[in-house]
C-alpha positions as CSV (number, residue, x, y, z in Angstrom):
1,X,-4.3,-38.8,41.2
2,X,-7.4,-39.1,39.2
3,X,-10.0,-40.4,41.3
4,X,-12.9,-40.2,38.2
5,X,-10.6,-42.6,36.2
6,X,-10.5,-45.2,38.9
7,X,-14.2,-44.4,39.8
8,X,-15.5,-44.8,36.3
9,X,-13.2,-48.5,35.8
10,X,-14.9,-49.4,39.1
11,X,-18.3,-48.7,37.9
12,X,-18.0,-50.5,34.5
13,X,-16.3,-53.6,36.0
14,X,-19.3,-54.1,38.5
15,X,-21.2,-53.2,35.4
16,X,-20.3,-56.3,33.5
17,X,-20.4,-59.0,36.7
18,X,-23.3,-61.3,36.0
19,X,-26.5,-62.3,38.4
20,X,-26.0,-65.7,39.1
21,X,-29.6,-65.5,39.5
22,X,-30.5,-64.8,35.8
23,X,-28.3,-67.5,34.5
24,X,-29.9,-70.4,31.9
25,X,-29.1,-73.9,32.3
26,X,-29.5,-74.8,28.7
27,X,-29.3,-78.5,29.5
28,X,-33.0,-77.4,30.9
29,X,-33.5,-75.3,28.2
30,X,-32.9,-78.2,25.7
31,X,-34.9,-80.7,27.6
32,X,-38.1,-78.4,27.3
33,X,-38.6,-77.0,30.5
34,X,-38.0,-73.4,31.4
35,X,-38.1,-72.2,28.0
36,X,-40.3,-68.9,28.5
37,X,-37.3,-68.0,30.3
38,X,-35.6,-67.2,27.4
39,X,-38.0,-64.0,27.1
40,X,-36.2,-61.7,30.0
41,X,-32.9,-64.1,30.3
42,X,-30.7,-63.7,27.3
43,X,-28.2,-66.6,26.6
44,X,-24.5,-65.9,26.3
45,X,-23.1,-66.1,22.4
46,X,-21.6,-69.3,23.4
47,X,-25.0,-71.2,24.6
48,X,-26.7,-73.1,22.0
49,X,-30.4,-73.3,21.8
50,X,-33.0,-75.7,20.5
51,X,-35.3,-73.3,18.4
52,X,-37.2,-76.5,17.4
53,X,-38.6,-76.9,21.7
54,X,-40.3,-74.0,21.5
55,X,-43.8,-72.2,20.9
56,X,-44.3,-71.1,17.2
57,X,-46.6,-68.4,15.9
58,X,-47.5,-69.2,12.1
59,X,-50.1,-66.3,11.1
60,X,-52.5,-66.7,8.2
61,X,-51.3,-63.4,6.7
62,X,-49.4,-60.8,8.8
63,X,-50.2,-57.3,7.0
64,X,-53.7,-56.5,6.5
65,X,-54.3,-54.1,3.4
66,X,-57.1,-52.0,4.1
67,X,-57.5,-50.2,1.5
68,X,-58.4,-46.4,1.7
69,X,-61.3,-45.5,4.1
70,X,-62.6,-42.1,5.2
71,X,-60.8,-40.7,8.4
72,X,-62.8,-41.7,11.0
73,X,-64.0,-44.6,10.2
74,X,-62.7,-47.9,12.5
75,X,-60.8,-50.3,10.8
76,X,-60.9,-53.6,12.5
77,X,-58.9,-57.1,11.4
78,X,-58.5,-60.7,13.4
79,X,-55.2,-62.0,12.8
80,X,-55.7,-66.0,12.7
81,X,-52.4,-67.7,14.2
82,X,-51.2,-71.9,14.9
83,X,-49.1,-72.5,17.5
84,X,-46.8,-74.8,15.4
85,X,-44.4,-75.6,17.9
86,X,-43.8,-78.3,20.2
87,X,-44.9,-76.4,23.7
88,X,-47.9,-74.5,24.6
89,X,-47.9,-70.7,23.6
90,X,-48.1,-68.3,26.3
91,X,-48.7,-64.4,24.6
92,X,-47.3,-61.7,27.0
93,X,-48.2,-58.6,25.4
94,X,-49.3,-57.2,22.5
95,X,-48.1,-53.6,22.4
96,X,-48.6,-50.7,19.6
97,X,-46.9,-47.5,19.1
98,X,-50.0,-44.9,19.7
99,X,-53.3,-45.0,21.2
100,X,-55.4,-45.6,18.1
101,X,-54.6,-49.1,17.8
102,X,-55.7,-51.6,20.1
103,X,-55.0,-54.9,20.4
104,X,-56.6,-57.8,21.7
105,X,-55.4,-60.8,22.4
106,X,-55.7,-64.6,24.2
107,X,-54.4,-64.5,27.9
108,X,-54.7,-68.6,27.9
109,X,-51.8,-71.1,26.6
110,X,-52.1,-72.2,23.3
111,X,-51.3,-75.9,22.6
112,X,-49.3,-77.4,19.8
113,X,-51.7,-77.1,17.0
114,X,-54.3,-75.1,18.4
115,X,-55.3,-72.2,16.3
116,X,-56.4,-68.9,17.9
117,X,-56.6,-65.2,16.8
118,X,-55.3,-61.3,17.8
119,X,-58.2,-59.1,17.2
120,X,-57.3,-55.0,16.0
121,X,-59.0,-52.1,16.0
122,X,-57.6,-48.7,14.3
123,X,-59.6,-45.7,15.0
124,X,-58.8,-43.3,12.0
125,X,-59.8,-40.0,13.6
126,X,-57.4,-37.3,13.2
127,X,-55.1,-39.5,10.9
128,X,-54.6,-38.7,7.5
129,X,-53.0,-40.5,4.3
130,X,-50.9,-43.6,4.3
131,X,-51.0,-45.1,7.8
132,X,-48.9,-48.4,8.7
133,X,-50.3,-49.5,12.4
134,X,-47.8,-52.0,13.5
135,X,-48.6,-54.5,16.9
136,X,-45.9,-56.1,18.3
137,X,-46.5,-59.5,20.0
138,X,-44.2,-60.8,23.1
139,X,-44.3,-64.3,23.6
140,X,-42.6,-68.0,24.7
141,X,-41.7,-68.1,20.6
142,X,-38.3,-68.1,19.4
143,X,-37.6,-65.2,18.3
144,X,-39.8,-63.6,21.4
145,X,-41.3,-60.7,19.2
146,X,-43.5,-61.3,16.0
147,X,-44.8,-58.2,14.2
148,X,-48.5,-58.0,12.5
149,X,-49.5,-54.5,10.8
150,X,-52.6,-53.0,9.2
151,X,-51.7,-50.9,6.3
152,X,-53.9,-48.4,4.2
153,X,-55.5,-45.1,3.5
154,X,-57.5,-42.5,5.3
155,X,-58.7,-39.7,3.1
156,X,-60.0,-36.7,4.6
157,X,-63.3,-36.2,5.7
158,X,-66.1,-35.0,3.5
């Protein structure tokens, strides 16, 4: 008999059982409460969600053209946001694919209409050409992830 075959089945069926734990009352959901959840709970295909209860990032402009600069040199943008929505925003992270971008960014909630900004800073050293330094931003928004870049070009040195 062919104990891997059974094994494996038995592995992929516990796979699949869901936490009770993790589960989403959407009647909640839709009534305002609990909706940060939806950040590391999923819903099913079948739940339906309010996008309209939520916080809502709307940025001034989300790329930032810099231009060319000399490599180096510190390139440095505030990306000015609203929370549009209907519940306070609550930022989690702001997170960029190498170490010469950092971001900054409010730890506080936001409240329905409150503007507030992301601060960036792009250290050029050792880059060359066309750069496109991308920051992505987890928060309570629907959907959780919103993408500001700065985009330009670092000629070499001299």
């Amino acid at each position: 008999m062919n104990y891997y075959w059974i094994f494996g089945a038995f592995l992929l069926l516990s796979c699949t059982k869901q936490n009770s734990e993790q589960s989403i009352d959407i009647k909640t959901l839709k009534n305002g409460q609990d909706l940060a959840k939806i950040i590391s709970s999923p819903l099913d295909d079948n739940d339906e969600l309010d996008t309209t209860q939520v916080a809502k990032m709307v940025f001034e402009e989300m790329v930032y053209f810099f231009g060319e600069v000399e490599e180096g040199e510190i390139v440095e943008k505030t990306f000015y946001f609203v929370n549009e929505g209907v519940k306070p925003l609550s930022i989690k992270d702001a997170r960029t694919t190498c170490g010469c971008t950092v971001p900054s960014y409010p730890e506080s909630l936001i409240n329905p209409g409150d503007k507030d900004s992301i601060y960036v800073r792009f250290d050029t050293k050792n880059k060359e050409g066309y750069q496109n330094k991308t920051v992505t931003i987890i928060a309570n928004t629907y959907p959780n992830k919103t993408i500001v870049s700065l985009k330009g070009k670092v000629n070499p040195k001299g």
